[in-house]
BANU-723707 format. One line per 3 residues: their letters; for each residue x negated, y negated, z of C-alpha. Coordinates in nm, 2 decimals. Layout:
# BANU-723707
A> X,Y,Z; ... .
This chain:
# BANU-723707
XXX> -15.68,8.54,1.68; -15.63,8.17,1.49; -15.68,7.86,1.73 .
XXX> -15.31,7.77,1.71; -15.21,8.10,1.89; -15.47,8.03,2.13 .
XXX> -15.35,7.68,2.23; -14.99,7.80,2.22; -15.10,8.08,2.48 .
XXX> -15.30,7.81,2.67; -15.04,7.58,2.72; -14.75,7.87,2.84 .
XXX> -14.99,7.96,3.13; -15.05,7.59,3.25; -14.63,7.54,3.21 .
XXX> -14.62,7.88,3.45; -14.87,7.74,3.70; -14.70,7.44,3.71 .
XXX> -14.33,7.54,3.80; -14.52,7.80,4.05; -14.69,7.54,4.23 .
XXX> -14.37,7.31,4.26; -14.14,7.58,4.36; -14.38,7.68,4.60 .
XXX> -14.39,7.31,4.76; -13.98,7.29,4.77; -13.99,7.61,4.96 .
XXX> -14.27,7.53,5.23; -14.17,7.17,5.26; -13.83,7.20,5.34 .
XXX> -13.73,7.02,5.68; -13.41,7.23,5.76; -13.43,7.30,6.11 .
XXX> -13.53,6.91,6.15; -13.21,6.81,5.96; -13.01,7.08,6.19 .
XXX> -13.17,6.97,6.53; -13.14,6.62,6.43; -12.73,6.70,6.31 .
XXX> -12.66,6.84,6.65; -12.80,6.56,6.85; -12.56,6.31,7.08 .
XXX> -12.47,6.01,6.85; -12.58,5.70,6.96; -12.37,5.44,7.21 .
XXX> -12.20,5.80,7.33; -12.08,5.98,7.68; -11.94,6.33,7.68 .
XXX> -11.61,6.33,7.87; -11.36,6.63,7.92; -11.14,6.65,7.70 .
XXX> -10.85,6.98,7.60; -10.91,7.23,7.41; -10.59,7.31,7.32 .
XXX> -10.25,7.16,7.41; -10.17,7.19,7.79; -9.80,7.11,7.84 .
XXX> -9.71,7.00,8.21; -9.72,7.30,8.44; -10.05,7.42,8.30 .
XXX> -10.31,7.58,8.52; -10.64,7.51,8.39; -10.90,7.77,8.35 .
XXX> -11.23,7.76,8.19; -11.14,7.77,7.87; -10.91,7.48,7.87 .
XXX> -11.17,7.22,7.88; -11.50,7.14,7.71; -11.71,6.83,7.70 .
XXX> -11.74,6.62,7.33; -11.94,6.31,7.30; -11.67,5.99,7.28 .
XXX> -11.81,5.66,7.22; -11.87,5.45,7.52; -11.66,5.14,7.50 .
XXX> -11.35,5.39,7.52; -11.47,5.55,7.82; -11.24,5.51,8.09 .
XXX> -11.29,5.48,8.43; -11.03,5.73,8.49; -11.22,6.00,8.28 .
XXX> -11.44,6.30,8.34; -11.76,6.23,8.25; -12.08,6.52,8.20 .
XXX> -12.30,6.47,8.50; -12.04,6.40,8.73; -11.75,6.64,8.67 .
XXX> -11.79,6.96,8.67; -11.54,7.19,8.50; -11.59,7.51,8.72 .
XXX> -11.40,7.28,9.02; -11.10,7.18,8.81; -11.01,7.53,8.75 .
XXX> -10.69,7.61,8.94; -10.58,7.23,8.88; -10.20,7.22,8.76 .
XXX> -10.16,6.95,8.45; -9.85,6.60,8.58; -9.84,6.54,8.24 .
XXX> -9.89,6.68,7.88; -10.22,6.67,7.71; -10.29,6.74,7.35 .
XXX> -10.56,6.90,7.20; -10.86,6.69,7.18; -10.78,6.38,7.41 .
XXX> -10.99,6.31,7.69; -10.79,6.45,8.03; -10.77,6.20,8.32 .
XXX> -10.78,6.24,8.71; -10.40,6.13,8.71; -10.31,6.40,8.50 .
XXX> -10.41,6.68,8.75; -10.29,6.79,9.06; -10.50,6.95,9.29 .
XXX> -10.46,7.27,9.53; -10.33,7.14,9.87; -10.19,6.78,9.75 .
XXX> -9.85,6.70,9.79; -9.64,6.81,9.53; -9.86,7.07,9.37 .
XXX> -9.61,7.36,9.36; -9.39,7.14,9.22; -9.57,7.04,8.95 .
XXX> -9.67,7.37,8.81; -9.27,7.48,8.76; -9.17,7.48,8.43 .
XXX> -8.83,7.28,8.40; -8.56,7.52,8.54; -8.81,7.71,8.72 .
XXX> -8.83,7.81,9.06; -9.07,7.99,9.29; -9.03,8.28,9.52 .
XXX> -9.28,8.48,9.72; -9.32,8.86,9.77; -9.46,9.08,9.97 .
XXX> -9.72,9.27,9.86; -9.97,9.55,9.99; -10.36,9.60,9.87 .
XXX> -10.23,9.92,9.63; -9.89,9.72,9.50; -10.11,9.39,9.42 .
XXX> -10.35,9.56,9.17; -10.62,9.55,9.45; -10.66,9.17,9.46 .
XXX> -10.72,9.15,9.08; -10.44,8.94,9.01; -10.48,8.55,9.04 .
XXX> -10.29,8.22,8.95; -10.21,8.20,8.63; -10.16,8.57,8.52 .
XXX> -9.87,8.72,8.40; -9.76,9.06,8.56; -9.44,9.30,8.54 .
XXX> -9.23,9.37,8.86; -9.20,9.72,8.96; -8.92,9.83,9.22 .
XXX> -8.97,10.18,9.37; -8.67,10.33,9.56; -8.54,10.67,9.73 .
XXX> -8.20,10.71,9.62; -7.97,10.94,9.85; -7.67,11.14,9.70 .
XXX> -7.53,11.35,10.00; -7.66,11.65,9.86; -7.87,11.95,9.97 .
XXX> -8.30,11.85,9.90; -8.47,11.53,9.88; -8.33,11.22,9.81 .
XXX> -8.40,11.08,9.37; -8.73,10.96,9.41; -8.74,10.65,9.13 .
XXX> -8.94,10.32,9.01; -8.85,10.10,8.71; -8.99,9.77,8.59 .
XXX> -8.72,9.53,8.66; -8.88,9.21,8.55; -9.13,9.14,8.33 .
XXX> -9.38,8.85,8.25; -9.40,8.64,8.54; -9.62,8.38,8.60 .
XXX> -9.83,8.39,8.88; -9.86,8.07,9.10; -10.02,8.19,9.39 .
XXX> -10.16,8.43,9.60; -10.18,8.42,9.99; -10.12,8.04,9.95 .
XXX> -10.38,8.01,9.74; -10.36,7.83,9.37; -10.74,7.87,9.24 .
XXX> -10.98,8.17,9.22; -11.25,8.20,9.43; -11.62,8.15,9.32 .
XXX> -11.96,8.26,9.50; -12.29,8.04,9.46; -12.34,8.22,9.14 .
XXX> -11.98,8.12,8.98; -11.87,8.46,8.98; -11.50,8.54,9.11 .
XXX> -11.44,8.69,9.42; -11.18,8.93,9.41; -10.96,8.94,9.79 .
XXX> -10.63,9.12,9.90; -10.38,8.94,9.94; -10.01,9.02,10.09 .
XXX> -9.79,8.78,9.93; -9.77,8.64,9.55; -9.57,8.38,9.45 .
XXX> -9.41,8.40,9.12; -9.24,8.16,8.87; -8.91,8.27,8.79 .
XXX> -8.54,8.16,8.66; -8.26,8.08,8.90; -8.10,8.38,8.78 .
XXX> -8.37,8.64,8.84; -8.48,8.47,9.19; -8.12,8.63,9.31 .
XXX> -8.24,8.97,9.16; -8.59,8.94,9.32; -8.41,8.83,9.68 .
XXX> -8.21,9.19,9.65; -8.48,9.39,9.53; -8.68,9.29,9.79 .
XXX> -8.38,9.52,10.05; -8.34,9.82,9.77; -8.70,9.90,9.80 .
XXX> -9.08,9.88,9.77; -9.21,9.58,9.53; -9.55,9.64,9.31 .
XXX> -9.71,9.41,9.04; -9.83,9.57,8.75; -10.07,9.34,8.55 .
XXX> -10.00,9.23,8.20; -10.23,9.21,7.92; -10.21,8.89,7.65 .
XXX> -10.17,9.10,7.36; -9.84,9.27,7.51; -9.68,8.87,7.48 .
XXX> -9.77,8.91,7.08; -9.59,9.23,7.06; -9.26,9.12,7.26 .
XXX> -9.25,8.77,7.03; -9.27,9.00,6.72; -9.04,9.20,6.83 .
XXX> -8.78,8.97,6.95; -8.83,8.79,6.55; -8.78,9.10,6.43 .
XXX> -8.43,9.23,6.59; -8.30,8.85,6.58; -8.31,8.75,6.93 .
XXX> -8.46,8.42,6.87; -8.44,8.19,6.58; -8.77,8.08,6.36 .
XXX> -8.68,7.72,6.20; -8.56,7.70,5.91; -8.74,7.40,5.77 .
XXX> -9.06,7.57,5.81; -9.24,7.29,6.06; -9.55,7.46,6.14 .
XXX> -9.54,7.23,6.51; -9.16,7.35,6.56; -9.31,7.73,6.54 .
XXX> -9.61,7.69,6.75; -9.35,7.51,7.01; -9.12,7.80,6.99 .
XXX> -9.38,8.09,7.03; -9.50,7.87,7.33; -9.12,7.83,7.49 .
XXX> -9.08,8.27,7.44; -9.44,8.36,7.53; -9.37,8.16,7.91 .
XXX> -9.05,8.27,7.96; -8.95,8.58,8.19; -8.80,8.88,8.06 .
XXX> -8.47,9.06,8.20; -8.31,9.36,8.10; -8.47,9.69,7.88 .
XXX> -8.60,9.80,8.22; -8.78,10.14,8.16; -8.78,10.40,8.46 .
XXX> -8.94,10.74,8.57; -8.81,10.94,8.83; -8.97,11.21,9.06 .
XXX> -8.92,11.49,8.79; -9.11,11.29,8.57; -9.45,11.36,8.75 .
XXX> -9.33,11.69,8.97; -9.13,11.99,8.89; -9.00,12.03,9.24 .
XXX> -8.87,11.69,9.24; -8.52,11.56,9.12; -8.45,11.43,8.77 .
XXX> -8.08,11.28,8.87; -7.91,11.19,9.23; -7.81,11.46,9.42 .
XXX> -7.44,11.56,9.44; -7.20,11.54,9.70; -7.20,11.90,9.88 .
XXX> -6.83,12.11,9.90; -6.85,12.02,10.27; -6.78,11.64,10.18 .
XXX> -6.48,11.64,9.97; -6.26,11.38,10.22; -6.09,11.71,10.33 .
XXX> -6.20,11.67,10.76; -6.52,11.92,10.66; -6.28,12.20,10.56 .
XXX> -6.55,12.35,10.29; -6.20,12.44,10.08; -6.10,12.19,9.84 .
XXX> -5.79,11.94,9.88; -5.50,12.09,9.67; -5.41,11.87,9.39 .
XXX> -5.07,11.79,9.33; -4.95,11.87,9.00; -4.88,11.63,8.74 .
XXX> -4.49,11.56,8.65; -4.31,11.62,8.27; -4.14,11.39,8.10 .
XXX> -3.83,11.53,8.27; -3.78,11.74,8.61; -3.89,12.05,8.59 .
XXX> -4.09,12.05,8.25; -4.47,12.07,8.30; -4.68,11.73,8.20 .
XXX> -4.83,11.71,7.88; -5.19,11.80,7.79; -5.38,11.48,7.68 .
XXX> -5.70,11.58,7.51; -6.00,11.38,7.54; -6.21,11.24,7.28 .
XXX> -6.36,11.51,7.00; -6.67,11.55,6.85; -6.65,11.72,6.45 .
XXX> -6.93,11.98,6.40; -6.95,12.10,6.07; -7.23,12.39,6.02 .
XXX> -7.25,12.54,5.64; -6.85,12.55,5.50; -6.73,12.62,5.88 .
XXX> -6.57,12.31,6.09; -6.51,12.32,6.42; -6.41,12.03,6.66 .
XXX> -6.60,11.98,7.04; -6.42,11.84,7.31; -6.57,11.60,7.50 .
XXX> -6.48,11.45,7.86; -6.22,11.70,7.94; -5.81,11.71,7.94 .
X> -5.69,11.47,8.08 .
């Protein structure tokens, strides 16, 4: 082998140590989690303070994950501010927002109402709202596990008398759906032990936020029958928006404004639903129940208890004498193959 292969050979291998050895000193020397640690470090001149962590119109009950602490720099701390060290979140929750709060801002003592002072209930009514109590038992209340701030369906259950022979209709049937829960047993906040878990009590009355409108329907309910609250989840307000998009009900703006559409899915997602009340009746859980009201017996015809029939008098003609008309009812076409017949619906009349 000549010398100038040998020096060309020589100087690849000290090239290949070279860039070995430097790689090797990017890759140990690195200060990463330094630069990370040092990233997530308090700024200087700083005090965390409470601030939202989403917008929290006025009515708002605040729960845990309403709040969070972010450092704010200290000559725009306010007196009136909750600062880390001497607020604690856990004892705000059940507080009710005075006035709206966007996302971000720092919240102040004047913006809350507590539990117990004057005007609480008040405050957490949306505008047009009112509140109305119910009674409630440990198995119609979801067994305590329903607190301020949850949304739940109302659920009447009812026996419903015919006059007939056998049990009365045994029924239920959501009547109302997505209330608001303000309280329980007088009670605005949830309950924590030494450890911050919740502590779950019966309770036998829940008040709920509702419109003028269904407050009447809630006061007569109450006399028809037996009141139960069945617990909503927060995907089942997703599903209800879509759907009410979908068939028309509400309007999406036209322009497009991103804020005007997270305003409107806020205004449907708090509002209480009437109407499209589902049922189930006894039949629907037990054969030997009733599917429909029972009918009058032949005894109770308005006839004194004769078990005979009233004789009807028979319609007059068009002239004395002359039997009246037959009017037919309304007809139904049924067409099987080449073959059309007509169905008669409702009877002569």
């Amino acid at each position: 082998m000549d010398a100038r292969k040998l020096l060309l050979l020589a100087g690849a291998l000290v090239v290949a140590v070279v860039t070995a050895l430097m790689a090797r000193s990017l890759m140990v020397g690195t200060p990463a989690p330094q630069a990370a640690a040092a990233s997530n470090a308090a700024p200087a001149n700083t005090t965390e303070v409470m601030v939202a962590t989403r917008a929290l119109p006025v009515g708002t009950i605040l729960d845990a994950e309403a709040v969070k602490f972010v450092a704010w720099p200290k000559e725009l701390v306010e007196g009136a501010y909750f600062v880390k060290g001497e607020s604690e979140p856990g004892k705000l929750q059940g507080t009710v927002v005075r006035y709206a709060i966007p996302a971000g801002q720092p919240i102040t003592q004047g913006a809350l109402v507590k539990p117990g002072d004057r005007g609480f209930l008040a405050a957490a009514l949306g505008a047009g709202m009112r509140a109305v109590t119910v009674p409630v038992s440990a198995q119609t209340s979801v067994a305590g596990f329903v607190f301020p701030g949850d949304r739940v369906d109302l659920v009447l259950t009812q026996s419903v008398s015919g006059g007939g022979d056998g049990p009365p209709l045994k029924a239920s049937e959501t009547i109302l759906r997505n209330l608001r829960v303000l309280a329980t047993d007088q009670r605005t906040d949830k309950q924590t032990d030494e450890k911050g878990n919740t502590v779950v009590n019966t309770f036998s009355t829940v008040t709920l936020e509702t419109t003028p409108k269904i407050a009447e329907k809630i006061a007569v309910a109450q006399t028809v029958g037996d009141l139960s609250l069945s617990l909503r989840s927060i995907a089942d307000n997703q599903t209800e928006l879509e759907q009410a998009i979908a068939s028309g009900e509400v309007e999406v703006p036209a322009d497009g404004d991103p804020k005007k559409e997270k305003e409107m899915l806020a205004r449907l997602a708090a509002r209480p639903i009437e109407g499209g009340a589902t049922f189930a009746t006894g039949a629907d859980v037990s054969r030997f129940q009733r599917s429909t009201v029972p009918g009058k017996s032949s005894s109770d015809n308005g006839n004194g208890g004769n078990s005979a029939p009233a004789p009807q008098a028979a319609p007059a003609g068009p002239f004395p004498g002359a039997a009246a008309p037959v009017r037919r009812g309304p007809v139904v076409v049924v067409v099987r193959g080449n073959t059309e017949s007509e169905v008669q619906v409702g009877g002569t009349k």
